[in-house]
C-alpha positions in Angstrom: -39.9 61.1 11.7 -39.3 57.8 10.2 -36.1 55.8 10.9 -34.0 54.5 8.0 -31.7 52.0 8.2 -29.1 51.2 6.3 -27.4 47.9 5.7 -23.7 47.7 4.5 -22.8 44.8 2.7 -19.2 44.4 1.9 -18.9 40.7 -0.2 -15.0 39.1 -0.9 -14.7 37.3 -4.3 -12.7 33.6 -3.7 -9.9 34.0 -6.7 -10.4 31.7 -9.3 -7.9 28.7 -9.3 -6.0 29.8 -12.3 -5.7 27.4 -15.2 -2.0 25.7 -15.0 0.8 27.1 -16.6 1.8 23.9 -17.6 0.6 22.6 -21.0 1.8 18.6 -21.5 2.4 16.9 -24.7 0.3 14.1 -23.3 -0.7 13.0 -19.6 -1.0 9.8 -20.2 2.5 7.2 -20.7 0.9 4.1 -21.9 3.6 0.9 -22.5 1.1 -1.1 -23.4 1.7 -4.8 -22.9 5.3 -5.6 -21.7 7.9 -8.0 -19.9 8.2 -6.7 -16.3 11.4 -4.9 -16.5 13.0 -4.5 -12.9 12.2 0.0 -13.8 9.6 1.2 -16.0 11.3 4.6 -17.0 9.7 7.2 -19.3 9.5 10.7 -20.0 6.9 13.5 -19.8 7.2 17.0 -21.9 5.9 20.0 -21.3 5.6 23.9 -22.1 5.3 27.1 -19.9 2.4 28.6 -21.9 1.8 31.4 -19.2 2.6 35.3 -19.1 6.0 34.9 -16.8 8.3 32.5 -14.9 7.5 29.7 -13.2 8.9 27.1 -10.9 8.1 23.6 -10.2 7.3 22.0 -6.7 8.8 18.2 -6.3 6.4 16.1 -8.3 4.1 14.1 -5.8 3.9 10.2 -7.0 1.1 8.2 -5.9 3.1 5.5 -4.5 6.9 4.8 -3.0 7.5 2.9 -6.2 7.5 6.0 -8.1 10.0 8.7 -8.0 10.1 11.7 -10.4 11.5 14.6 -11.4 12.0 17.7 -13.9 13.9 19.8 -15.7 14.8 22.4 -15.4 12.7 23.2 -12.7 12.1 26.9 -13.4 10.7 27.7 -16.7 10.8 31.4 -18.6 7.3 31.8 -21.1 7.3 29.6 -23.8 10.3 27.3 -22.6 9.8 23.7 -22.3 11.0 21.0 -20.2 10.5 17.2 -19.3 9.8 14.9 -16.7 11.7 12.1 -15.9 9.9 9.0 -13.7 10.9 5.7 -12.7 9.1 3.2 -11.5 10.5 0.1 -9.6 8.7 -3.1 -10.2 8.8 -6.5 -7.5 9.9 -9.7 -9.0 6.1 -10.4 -8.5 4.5 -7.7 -10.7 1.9 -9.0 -13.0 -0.9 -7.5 -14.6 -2.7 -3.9 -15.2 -0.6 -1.4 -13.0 -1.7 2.0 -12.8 0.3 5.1 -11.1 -0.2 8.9 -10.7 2.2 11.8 -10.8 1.3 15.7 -9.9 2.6 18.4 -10.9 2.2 21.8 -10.1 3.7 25.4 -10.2 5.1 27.4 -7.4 2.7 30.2 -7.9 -0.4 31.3 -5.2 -3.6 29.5 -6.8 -2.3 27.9 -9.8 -4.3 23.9 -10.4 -1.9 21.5 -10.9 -1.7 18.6 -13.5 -2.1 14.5 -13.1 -0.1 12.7 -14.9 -0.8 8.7 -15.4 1.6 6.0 -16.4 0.0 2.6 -16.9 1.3 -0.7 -18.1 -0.1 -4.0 -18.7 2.9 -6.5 -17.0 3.2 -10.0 -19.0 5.9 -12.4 -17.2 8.5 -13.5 -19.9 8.5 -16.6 -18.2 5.2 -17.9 -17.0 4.7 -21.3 -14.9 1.3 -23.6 -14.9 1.0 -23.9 -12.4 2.2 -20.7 -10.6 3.1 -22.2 -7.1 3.5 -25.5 -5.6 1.7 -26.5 -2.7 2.4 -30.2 -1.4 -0.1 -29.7 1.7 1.2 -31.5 4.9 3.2 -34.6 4.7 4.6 -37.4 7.3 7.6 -37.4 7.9 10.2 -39.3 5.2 7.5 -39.0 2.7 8.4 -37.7 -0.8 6.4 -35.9 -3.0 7.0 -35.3 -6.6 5.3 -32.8 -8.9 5.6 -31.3 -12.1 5.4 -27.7 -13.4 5.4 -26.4 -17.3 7.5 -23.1 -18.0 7.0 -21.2 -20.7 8.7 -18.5 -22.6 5.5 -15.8 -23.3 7.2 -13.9 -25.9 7.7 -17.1 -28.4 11.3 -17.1 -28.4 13.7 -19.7 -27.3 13.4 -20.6 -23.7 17.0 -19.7 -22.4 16.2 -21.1 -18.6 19.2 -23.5 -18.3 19.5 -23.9 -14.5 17.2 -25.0 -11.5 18.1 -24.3 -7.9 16.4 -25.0 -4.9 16.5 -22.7 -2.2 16.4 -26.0 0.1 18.0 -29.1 0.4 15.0 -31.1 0.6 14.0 -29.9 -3.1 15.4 -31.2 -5.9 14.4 -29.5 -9.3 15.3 -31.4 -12.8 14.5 -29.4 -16.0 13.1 -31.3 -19.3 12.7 -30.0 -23.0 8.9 -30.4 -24.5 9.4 -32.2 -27.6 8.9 -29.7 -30.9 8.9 -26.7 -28.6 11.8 -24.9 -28.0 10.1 -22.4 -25.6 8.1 -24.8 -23.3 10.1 -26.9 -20.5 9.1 -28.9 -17.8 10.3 -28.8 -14.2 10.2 -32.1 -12.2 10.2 -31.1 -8.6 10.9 -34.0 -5.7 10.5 -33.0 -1.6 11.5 -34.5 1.1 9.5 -34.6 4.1 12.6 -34.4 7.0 13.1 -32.8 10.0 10.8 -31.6 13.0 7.4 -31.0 12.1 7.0 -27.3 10.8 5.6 -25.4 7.9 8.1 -24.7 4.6 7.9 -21.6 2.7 10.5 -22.1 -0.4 11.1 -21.6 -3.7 13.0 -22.8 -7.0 14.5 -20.5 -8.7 15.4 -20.2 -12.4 18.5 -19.0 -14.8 19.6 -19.0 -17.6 22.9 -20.8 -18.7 25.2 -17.4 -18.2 22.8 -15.3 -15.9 23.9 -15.1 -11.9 20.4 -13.7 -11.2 17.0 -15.9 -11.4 14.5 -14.9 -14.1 11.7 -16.7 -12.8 10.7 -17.9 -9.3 8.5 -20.9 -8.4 7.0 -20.6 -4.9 7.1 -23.8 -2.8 4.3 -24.4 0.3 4.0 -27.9 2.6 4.2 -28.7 5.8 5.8 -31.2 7.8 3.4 -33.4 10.2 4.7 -36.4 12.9 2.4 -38.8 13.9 -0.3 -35.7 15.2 -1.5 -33.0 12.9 -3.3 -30.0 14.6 -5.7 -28.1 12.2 -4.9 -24.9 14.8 -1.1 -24.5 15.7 -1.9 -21.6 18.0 -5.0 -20.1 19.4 -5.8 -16.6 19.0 -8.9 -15.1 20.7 -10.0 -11.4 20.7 -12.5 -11.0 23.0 -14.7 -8.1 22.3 -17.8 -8.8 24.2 -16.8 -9.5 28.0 -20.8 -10.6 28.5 -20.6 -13.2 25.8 -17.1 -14.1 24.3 -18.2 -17.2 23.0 -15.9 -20.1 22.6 -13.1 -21.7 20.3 -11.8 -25.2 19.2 -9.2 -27.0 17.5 -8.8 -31.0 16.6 -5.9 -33.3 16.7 -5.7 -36.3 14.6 -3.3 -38.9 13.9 -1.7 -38.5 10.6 -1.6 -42.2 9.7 -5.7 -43.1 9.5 -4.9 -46.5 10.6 -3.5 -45.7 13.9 -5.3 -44.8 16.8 -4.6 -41.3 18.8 -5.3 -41.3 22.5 -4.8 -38.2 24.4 -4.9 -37.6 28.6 -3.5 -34.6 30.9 -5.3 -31.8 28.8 -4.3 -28.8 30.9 -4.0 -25.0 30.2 -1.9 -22.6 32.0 -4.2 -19.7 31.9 -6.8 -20.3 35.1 -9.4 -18.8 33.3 -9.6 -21.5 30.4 -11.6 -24.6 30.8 -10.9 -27.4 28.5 -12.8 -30.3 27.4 -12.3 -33.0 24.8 -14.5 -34.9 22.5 -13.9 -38.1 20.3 -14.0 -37.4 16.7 -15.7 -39.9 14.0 -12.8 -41.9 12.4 -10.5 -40.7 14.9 -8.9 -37.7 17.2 -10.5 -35.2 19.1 -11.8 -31.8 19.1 -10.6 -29.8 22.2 -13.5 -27.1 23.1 -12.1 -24.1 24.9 -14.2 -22.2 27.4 -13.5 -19.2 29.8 -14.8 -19.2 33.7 -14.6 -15.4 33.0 -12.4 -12.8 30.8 -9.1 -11.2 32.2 -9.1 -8.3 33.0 -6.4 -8.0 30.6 -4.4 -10.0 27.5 -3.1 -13.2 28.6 -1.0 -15.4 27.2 0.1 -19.5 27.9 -0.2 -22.6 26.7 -2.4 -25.9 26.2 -0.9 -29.1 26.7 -1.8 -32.8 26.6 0.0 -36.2 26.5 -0.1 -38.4 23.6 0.4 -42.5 22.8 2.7 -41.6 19.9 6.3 -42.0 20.8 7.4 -39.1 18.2 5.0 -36.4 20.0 4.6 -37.6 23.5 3.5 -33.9 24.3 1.8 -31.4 22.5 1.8 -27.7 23.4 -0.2 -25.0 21.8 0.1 -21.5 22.5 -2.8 -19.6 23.4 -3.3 -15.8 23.7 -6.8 -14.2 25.1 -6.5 -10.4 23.6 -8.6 -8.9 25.7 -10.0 -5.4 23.5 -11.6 -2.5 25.0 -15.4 -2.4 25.8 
């Protein structure tokens, strides 16, 4: 007698997400082209077009600049209700900017809905050019430069005050003749002190404001007699077989004086050092390694100088020794 067999099949159906209860007036907050407030804060409205009740989760914001919220945040059928956001703009801001907000109901399966807030940033006061960098200068040197600032939205220029976040930067303000929203800014540096890098800044008010409306970034760096293109060493060795080798040069900063250099030692016994003239004056140092360490080392190169300002140089160096 023939065998039958029979197969049972038992299949599950995945639920269909279900379309949101949430029906928005618009998803997207457009402010078009504005001056950067320090909060870009609008308002999202909405209906509960569903069968029943609903409550909201916390909105989700696609960055920490954002933060929103709604009300209420549990909705009968047919009730509406908004969303509140806020977003918090740096001094810096310029440009497109783009953010996301989601929203979604409390309820097993619902989709949510992504909200977009977008804004094209325009600086109400715009400077040409938009940072000053002086490059390196000797030592009592001073270096002058001059910037344009310019009202964007055509009105008056109201920027009354300079100040310097340093003393070695002097800022003097001058109206543009037959423009009343165009000023230029004469800025003077001094070149004192040990050598170092200087990160500062000018900022601007106007006549009755405590707080600066615009900023003007400030970049140069102090040099001695010696200028070192590298200031410290960094080398992450990834190949232990082959990790190559790395350099840096030292140069007088006055052309017409000539650098000589002797003592070139390195504190680190695996580092070998060697020193080669350059054309028109100073020397590259080539740094080798007699083998890796077996872990990340850190010391310091050294030599001894003819300059009486710098008679000895040190650079840090660290070997960052990564896993193979």
């Amino acid at each position: 007698m023939p065998r039958i067999l029979v197969f049972l099949v038992t299949t599950s159906l995945l639920a269909a997400p279900k379309p949101s209860s949430l029906r928005f007036d618009s998803t997207v907050f457009d402010f078009g082209a504005t001056n950067p407030p320090p909060v870009l804060t609008g308002t999202f409205t909405f209906q509960n077009v569903g069968s029943s009740a609903v409550t909201l989760r916390r909105p989700v914001t696609s960055c920490g600049c954002a933060v929103a919220d709604v009300k209420p945040e549990r909705l009968q059928p047919g009730e509406r209700g908004e969303l509140v956001f806020n977003i918090h703009l740096s001094g810096s801001s310029r440009g497109l900017i783009q953010k996301q907000i989601y929203v979604q109901a409390d309820s097993p399966g619902e989709t949510g809905v992504t909200l977009t807030v977008t804004a094209h940033l325009v600086p109400l006061y715009e400077m040409e050019p938009p940072q000053l960098n002086f490059g390196d200068l000797r030592r009592g040197m001073v270096s002058n430069a001059t910037v344009r600032v310019r009202r964007t939205d055509g009105k008056p220029l109201d920027v009354g005050v300079a100040v310097p976040s340093h003393p070695q930067i002097s800022a003097r303000l001058e109206p543009v003749p037959q423009s009343n929203h165009t000023a230029l800014v004469h800025v003077a540096l001094q070149a004192e002190g040990e050598p170092r890098w200087l990160y500062e800044r000018v900022g601007f008010r106007t006549a009755l404001a405590t707080q600066e409306v615009a900023v003007l970034p400030i970049y140069a760096r102090i040099v001695g007699d010696i200028v070192l293109n590298r200031e410290e060493i960094y080398w992450a060795i990834a190949n232990r077989a082959a990790p190559g080798t790395r350099s840096f040069r030292v140069k007088p900063s006055d052309p017409a004086r000539t650098l000589e250099i002797k003592n070139l030692v390195c504190t680190l016994p695996e580092v070998v050092l060697k020193s080669e003239p350059l054309p028109g004056g100073g020397y590259e140092i080539a740094i080798e390694l007699r083998r890796v360490p077996s872990q990340t080392a850190r010391g310091t190169i050294s030599f001894e100088t003819n300059m009486p300002s710098q008679p000895k140089v040190t650079v840090p160096i660290t070997l960052q020794v990564l896993k193979f």
